[in-house]
DRENLOLO-333901 format. One record per residue: residue in three letters; x, y, z of N, C-alpha, C in turn. Coordinates in pm, 1 decimal, always signed. Example, Ala and Ser with C-alpha at 12.3 -4.5 7.8 and 13.67 -1.06 7.14 Angstrom:
! residues 2
ALA; +1319.0; -569.0; +780.0; +1230.0; -450.0; +780.0; +1320.0; -330.0; +780.0
SER; +1285.0; -225.0; +708.0; +1367.0; -106.0; +714.0; +1290.0; +3.0; +787.0
! end
This chain:
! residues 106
UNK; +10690.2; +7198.5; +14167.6; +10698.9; +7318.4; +14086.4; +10776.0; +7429.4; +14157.8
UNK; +10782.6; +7394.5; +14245.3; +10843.2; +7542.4; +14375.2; +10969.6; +7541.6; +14388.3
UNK; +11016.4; +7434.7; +14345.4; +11210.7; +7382.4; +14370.8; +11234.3; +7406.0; +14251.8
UNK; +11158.7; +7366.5; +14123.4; +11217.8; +7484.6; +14041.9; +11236.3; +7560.5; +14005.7
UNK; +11117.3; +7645.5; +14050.2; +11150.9; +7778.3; +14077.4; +11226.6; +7884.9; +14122.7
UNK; +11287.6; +7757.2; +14249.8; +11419.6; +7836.3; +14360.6; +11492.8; +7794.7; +14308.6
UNK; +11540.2; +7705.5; +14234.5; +11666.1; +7652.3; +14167.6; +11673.1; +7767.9; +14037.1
UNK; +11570.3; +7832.4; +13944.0; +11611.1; +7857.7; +13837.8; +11609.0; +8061.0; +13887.5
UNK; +11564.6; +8061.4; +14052.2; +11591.7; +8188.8; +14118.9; +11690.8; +8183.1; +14142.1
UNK; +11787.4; +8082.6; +14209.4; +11915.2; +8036.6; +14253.4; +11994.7; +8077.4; +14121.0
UNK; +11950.0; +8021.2; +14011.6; +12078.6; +8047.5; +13917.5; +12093.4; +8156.9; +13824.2
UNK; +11939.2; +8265.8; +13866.8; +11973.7; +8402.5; +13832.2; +12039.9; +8510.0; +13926.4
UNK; +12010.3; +8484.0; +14058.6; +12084.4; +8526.2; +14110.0; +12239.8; +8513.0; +14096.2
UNK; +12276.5; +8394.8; +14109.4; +12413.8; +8373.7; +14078.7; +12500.8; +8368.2; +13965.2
UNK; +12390.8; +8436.0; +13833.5; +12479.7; +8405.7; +13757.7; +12597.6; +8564.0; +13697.2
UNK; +12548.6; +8642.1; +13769.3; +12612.8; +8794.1; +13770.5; +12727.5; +8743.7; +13787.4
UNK; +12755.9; +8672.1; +13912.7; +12885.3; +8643.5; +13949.1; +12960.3; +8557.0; +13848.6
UNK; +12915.4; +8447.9; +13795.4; +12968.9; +8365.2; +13721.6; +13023.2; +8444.0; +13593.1
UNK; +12918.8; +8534.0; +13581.1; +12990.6; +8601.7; +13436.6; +13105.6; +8717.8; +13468.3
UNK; +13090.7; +8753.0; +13612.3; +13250.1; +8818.3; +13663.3; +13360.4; +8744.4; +13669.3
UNK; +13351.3; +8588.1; +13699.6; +13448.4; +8492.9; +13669.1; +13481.1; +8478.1; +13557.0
UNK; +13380.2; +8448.9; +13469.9; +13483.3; +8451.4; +13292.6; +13523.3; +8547.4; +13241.6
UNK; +13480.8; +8660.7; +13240.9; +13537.5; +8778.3; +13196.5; +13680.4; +8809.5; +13259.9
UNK; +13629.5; +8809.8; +13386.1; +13817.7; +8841.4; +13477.1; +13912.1; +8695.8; +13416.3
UNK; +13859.9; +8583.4; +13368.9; +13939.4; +8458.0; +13373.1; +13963.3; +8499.0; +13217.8
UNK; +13872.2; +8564.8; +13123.4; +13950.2; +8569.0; +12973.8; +14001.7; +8701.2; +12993.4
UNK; +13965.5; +8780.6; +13051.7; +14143.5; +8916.1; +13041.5; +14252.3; +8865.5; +13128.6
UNK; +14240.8; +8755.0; +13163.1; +14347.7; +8731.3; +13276.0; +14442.9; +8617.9; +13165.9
UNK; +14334.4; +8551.5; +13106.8; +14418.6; +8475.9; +13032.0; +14494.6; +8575.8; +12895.2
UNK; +14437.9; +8651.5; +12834.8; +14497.2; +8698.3; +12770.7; +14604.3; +8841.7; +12803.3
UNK; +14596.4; +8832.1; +12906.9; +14717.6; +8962.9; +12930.8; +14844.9; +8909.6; +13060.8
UNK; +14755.1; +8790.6; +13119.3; +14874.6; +8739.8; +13264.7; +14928.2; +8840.1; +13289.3
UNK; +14810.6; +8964.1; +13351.7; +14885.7; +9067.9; +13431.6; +14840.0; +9077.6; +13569.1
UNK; +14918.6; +9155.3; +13637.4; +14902.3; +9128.5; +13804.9; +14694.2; +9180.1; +13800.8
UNK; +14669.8; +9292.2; +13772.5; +14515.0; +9341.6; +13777.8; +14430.6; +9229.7; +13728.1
UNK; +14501.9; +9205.3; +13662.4; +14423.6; +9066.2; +13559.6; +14391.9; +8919.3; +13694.8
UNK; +14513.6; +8858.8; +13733.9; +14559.2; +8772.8; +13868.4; +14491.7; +8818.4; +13946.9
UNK; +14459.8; +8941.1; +14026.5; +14375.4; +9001.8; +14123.0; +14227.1; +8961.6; +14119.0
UNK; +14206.6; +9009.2; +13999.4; +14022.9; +9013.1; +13954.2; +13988.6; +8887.6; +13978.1
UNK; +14073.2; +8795.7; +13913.3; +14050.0; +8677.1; +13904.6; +14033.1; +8545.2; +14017.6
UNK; +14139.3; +8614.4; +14076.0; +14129.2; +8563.2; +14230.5; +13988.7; +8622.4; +14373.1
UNK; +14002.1; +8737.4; +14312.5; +13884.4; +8811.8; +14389.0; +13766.9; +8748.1; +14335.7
UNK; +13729.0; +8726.0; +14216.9; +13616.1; +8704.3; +14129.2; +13558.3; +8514.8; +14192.9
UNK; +13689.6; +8451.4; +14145.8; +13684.1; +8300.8; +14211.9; +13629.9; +8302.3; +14333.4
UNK; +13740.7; +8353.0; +14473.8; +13679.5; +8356.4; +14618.1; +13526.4; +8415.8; +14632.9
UNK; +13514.1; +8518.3; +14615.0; +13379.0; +8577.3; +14565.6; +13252.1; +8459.8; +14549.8
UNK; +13291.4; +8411.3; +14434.4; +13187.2; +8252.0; +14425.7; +13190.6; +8173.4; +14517.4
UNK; +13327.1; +8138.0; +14524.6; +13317.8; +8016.6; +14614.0; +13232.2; +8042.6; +14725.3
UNK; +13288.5; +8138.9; +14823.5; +13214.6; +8195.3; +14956.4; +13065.8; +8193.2; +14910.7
UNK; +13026.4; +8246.3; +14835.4; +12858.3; +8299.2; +14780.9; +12775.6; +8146.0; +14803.3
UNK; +12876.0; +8052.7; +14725.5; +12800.5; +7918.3; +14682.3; +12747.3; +7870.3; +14863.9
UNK; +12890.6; +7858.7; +14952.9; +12934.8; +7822.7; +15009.1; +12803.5; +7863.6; +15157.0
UNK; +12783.9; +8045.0; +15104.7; +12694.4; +8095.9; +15249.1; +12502.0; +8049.9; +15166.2
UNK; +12516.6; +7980.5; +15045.9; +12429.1; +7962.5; +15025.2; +12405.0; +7785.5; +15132.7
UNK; +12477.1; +7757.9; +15107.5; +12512.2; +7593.6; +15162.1; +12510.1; +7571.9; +15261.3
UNK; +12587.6; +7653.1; +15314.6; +12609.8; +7645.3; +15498.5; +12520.7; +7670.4; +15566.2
UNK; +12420.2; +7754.4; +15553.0; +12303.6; +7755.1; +15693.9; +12252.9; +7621.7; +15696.2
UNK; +12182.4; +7551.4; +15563.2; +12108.6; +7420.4; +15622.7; +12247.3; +7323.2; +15708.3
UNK; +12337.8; +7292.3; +15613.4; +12442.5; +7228.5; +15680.2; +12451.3; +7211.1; +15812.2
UNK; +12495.1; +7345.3; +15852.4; +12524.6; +7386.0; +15977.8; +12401.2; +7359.8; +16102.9
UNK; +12281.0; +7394.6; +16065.0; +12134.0; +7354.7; +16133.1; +12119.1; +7196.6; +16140.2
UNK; +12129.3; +7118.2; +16048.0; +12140.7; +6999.6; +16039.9; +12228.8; +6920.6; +16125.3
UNK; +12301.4; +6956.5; +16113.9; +12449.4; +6880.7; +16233.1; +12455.5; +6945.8; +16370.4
UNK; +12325.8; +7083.7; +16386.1; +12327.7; +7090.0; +16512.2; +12416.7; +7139.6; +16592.1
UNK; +12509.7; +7220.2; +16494.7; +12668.4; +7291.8; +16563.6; +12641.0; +7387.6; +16632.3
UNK; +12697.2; +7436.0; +16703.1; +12620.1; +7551.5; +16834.6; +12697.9; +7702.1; +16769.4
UNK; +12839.4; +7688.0; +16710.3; +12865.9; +7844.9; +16665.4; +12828.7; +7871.2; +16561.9
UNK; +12734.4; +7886.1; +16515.3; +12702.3; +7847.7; +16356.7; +12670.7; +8061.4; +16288.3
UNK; +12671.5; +8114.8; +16430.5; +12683.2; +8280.7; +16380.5; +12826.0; +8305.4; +16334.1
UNK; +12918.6; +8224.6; +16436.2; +13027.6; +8264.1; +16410.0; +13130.0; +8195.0; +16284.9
UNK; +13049.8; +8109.5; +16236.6; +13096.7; +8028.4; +16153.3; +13092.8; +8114.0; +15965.5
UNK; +12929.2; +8211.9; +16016.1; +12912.9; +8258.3; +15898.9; +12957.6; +8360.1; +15861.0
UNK; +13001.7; +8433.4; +16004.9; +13106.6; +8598.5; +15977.3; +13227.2; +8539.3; +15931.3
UNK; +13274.7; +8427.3; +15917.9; +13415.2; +8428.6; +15892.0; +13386.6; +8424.0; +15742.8
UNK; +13289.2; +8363.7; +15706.4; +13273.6; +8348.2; +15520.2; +13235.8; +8491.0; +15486.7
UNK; +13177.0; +8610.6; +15613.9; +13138.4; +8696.5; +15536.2; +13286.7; +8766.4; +15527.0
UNK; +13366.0; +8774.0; +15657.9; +13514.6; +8801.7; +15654.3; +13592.6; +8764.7; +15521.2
UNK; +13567.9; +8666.7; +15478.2; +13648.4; +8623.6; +15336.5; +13630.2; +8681.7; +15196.9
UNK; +13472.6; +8706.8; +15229.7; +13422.2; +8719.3; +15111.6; +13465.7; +8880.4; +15109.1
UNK; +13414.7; +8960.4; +15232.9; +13455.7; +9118.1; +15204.7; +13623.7; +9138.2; +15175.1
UNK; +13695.1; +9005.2; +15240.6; +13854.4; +9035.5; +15170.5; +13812.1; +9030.9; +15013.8
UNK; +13761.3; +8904.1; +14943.9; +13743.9; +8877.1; +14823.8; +13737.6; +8978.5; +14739.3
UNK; +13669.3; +9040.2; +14817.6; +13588.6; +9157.0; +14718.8; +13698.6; +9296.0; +14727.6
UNK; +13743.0; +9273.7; +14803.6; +13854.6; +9413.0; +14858.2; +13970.3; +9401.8; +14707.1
UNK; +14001.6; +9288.7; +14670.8; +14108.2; +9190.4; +14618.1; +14070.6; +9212.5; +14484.9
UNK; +13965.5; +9195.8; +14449.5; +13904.3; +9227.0; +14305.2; +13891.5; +9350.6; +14256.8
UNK; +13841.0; +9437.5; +14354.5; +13820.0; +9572.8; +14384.8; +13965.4; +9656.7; +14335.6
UNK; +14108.7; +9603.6; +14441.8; +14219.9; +9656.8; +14368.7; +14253.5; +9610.6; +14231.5
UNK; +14243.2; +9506.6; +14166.8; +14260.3; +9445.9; +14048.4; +14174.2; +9557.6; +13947.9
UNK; +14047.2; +9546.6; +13975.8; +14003.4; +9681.4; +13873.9; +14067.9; +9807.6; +13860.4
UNK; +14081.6; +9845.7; +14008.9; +14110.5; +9978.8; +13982.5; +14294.5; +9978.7; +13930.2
UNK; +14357.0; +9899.3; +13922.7; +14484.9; +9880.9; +13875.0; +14449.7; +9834.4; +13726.7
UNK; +14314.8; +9819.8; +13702.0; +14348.1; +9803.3; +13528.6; +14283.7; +9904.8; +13477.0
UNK; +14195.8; +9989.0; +13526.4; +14153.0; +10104.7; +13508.2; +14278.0; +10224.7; +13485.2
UNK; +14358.0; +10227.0; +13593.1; +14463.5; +10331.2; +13582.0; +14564.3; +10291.3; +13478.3
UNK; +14580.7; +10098.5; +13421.5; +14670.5; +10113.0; +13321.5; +14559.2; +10156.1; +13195.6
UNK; +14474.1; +10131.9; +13205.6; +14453.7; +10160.1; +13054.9; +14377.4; +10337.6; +13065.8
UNK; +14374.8; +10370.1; +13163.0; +14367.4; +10571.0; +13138.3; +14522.8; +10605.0; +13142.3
UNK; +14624.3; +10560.8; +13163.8; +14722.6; +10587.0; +13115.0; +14789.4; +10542.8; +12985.1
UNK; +14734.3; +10434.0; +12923.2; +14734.2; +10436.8; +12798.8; +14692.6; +10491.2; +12663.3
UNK; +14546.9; +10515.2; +12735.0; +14461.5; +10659.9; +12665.1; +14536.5; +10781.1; +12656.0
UNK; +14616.6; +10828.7; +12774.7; +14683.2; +10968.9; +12753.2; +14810.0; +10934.3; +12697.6
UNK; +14869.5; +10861.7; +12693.6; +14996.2; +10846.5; +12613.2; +14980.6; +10840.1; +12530.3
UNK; +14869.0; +10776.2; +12426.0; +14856.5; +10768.3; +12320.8; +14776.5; +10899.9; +12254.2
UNK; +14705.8; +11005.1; +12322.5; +14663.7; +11090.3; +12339.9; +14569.4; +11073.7; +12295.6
UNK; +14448.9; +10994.4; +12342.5; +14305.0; +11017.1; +12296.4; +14249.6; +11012.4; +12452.8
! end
């Protein structure tokens, strides 16, 4: 009863992210603009890493690898690029569409 519990904790936690992946993946598909490419790429790495630092501690304990601190700053290294990456993608679709608001003047 307890594994499903962490499994169906596991997939509320993670599913914030998943729904930042489709959303950035359907404005990306429908506009193929660079903010759009950004999010999307930020949004993807983002998961992957997440899945990935969920995975890696037993992994890593299991096989008994001796750098296994340094193994996990580099995923956190990726992931804070990830997020840096997504981060500009918003704010580049934010500024096109408040500049679309004032051109159009509303």
């Amino acid at each position: 009863m307890q594994d499903i519990a962490e499994l169906f904790l596991g997939i509320l936690i993670i599913s914030p992210q998943i729904a930042i992946v489709l959303f950035s993946t359907y404005y990306f598909t429908k506009t193929k603009s660079i903010d759009a490419s950004l999010m999307t790429i930020g949004a993807l790495l983002t998961l992957i890493i997440w899945i990935i630092n969920i995975t890696l501690p037993s992994y890593l304990y299991e096989k008994d690898i001796t750098n296994k601190i340094e193994i996990i700053s580099y995923t956190s290294y990726i992931m804070t690029f990830s997020s840096f990456v997504f981060a500009l993608g918003l704010i580049l679709m934010i500024r096109k569409h408040i500049k679309l608001l004032s051109k159009n003047g509303i």
